[in-house]
MOPAC internal coordinates of N, CA, C and O (Angstrom, degrees):
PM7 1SCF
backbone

  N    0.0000 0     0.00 0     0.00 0    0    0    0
  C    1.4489 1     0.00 0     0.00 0    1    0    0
  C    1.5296 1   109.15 1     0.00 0    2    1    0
  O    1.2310 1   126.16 1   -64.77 1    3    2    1
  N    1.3423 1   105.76 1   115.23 1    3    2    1
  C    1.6756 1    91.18 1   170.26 1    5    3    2
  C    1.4742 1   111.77 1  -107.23 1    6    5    3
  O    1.2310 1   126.94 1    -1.41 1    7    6    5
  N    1.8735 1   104.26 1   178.59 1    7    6    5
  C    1.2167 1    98.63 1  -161.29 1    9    7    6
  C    1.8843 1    88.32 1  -143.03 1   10    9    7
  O    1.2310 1   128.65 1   -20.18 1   11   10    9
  N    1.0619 1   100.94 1   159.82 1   11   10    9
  C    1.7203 1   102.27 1   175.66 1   13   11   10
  C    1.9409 1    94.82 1  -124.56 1   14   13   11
  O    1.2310 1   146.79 1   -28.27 1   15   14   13
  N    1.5025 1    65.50 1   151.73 1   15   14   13
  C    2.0082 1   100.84 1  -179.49 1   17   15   14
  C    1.4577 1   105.64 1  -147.81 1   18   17   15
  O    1.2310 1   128.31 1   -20.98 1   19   18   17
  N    1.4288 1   101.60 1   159.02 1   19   18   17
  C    1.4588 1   120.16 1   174.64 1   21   19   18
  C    1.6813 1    99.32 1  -152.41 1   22   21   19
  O    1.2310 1   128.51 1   -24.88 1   23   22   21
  N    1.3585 1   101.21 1   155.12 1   23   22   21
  C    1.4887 1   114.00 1   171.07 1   25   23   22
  C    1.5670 1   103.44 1  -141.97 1   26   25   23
  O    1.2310 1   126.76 1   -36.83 1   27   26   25
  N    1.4158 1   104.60 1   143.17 1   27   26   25
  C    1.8418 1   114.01 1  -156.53 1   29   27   26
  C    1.5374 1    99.30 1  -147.68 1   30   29   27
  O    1.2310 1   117.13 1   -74.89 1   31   30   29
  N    1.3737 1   123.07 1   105.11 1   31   30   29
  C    1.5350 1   135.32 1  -167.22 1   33   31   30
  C    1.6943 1    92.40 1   -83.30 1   34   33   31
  O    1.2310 1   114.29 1   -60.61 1   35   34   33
  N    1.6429 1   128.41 1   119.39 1   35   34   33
  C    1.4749 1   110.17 1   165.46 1   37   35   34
  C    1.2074 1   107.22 1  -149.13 1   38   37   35
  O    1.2310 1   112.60 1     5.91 1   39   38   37
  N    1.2806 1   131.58 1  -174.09 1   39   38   37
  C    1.6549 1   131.05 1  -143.01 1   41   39   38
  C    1.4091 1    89.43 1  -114.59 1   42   41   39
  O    1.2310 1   114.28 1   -36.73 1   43   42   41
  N    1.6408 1   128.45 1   143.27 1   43   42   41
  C    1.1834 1   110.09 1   149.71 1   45   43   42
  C    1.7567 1   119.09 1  -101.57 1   46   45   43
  O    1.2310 1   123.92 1   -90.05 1   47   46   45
  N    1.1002 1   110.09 1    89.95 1   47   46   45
  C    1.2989 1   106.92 1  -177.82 1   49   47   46
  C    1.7228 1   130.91 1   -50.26 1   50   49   47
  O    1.2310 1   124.76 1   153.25 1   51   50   49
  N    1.5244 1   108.47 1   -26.75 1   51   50   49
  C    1.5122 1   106.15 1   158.09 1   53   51   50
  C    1.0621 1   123.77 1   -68.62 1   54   53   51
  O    1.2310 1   111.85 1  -169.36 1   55   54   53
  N    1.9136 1   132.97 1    10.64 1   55   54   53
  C    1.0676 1   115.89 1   155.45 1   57   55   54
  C    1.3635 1   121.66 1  -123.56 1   58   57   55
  O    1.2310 1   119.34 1  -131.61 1   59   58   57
  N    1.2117 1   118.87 1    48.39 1   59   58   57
  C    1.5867 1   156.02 1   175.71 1   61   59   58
  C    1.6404 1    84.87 1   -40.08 1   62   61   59
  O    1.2310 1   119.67 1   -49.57 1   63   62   61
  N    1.7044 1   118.23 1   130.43 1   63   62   61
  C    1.3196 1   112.92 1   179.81 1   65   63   62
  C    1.6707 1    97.83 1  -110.08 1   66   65   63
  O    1.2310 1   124.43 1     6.91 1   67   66   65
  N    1.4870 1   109.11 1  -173.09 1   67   66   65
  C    1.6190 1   105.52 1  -170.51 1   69   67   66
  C    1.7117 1   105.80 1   -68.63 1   70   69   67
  O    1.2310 1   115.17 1  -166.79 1   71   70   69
  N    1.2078 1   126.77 1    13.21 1   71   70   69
  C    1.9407 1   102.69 1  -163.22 1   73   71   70
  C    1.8654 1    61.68 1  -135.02 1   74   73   71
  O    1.2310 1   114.73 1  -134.81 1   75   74   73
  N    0.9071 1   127.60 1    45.19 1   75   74   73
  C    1.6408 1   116.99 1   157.24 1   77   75   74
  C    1.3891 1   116.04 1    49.24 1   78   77   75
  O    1.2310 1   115.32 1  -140.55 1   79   78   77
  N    1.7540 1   126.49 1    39.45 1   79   78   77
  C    1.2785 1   124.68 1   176.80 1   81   79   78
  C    1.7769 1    96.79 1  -127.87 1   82   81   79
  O    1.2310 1   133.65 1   -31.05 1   83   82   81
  N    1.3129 1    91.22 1   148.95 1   83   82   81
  C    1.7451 1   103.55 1  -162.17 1   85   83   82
  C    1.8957 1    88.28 1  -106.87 1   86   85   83
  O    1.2310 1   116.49 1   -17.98 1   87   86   85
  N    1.7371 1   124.27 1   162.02 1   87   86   85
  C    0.8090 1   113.77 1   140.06 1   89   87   86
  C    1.3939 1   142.10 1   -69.68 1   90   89   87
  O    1.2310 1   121.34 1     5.19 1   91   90   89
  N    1.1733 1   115.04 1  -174.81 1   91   90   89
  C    1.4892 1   115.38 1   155.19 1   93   91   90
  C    1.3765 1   128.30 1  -125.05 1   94   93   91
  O    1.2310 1   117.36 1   -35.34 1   95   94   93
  N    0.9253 1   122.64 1   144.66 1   95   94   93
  C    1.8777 1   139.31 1  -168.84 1   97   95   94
  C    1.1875 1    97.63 1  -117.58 1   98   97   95
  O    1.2310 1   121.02 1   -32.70 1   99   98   97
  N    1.7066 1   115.66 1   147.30 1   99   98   97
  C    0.9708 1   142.10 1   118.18 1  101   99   98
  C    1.1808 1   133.86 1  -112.71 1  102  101   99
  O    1.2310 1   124.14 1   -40.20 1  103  102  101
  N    1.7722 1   109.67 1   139.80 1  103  102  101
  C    1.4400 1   124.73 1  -168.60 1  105  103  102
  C    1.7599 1   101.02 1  -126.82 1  106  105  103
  O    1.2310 1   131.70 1   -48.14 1  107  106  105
  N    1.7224 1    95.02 1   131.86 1  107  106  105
  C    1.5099 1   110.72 1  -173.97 1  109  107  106
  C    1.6225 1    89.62 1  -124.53 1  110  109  107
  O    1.2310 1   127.07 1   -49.30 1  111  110  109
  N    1.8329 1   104.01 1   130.70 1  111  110  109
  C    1.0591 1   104.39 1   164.85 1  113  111  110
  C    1.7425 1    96.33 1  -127.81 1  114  113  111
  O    1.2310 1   141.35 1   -38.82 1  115  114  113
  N    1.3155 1    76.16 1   141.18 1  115  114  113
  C    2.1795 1   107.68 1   173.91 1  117  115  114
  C    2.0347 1   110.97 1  -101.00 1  118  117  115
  O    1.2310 1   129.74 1   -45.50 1  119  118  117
  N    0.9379 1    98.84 1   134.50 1  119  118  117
  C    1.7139 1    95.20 1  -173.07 1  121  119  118
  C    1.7732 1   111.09 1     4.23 1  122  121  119
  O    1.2310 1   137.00 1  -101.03 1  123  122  121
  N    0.9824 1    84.68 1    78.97 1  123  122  121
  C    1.7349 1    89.76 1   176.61 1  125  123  122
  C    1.0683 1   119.78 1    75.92 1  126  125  123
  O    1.2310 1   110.30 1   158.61 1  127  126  125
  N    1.8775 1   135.82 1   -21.39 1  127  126  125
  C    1.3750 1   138.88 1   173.95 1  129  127  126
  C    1.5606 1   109.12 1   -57.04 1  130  129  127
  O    1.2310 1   120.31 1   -43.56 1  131  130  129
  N    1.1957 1   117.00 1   136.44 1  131  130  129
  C    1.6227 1   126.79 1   174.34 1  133  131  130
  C    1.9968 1   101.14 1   -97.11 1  134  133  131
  O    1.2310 1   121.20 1   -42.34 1  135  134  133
  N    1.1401 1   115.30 1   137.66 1  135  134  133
  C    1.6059 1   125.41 1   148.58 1  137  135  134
  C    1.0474 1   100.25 1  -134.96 1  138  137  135
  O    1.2310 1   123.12 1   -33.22 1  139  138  137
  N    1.7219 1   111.63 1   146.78 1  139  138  137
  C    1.3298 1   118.05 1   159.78 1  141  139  138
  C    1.6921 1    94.09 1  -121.07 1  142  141  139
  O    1.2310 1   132.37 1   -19.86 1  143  142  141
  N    1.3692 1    93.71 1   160.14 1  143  142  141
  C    1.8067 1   102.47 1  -166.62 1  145  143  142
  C    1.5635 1    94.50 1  -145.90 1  146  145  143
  O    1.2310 1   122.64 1   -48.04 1  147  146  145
  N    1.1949 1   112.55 1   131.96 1  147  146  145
  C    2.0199 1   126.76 1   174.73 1  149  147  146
  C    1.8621 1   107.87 1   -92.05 1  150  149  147
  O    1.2310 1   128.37 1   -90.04 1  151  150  149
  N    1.5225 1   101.48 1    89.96 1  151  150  149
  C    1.6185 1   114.83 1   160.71 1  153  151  150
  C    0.5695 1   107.39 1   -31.70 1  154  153  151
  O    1.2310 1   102.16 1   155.02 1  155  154  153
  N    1.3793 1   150.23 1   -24.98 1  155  154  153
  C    1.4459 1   136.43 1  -175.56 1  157  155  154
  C    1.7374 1   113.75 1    71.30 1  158  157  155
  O    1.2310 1   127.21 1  -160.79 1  159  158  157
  N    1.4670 1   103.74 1    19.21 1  159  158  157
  C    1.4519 1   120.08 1  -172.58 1  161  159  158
  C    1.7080 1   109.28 1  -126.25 1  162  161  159
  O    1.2310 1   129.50 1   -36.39 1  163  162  161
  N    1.5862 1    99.30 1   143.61 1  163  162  161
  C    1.3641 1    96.24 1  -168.73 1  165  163  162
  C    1.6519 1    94.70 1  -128.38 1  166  165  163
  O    1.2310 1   119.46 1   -21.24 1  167  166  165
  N    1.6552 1   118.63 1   158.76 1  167  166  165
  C    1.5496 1   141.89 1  -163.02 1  169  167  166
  C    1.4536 1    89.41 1  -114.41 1  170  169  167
  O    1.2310 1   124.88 1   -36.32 1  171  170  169
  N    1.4934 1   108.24 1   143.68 1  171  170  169
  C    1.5918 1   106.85 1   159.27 1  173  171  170
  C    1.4966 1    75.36 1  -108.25 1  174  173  171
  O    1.2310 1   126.26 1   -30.77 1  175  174  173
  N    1.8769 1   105.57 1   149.23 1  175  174  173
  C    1.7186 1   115.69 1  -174.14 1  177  175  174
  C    1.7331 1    81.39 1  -108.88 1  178  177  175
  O    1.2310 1   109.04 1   168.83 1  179  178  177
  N    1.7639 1   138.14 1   -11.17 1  179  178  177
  C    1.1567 1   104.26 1   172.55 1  181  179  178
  C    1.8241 1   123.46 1   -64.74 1  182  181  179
  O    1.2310 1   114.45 1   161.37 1  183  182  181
  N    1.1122 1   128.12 1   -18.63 1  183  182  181
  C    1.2275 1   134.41 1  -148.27 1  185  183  182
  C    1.6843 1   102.38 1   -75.08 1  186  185  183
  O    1.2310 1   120.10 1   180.00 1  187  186  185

């Protein structure tokens, strides 16, 4: 039986913190199931 997945690294910019760095998410979807998961990693969006 196979099964399809994808994993998609993206910014959430509505949670822009005060020194202007956004987190990062990852979202794994399994036959149509959505997760989103917090890297625990943050973007400066000035750069």
């Amino acid at each position: 039986m196979n099964k399809t997945f994808s994993l998609l690294f993206f910014i959430k910019k509505n949670k822009i913190r005060t020194k202007g760095i956004a987190p990062i998410y990852l979202r794994i979807t399994i036959e149509g199931k959505i997760a989103d998961i917090d890297a625990k990693r943050y973007i400066d969006l000035s750069a």
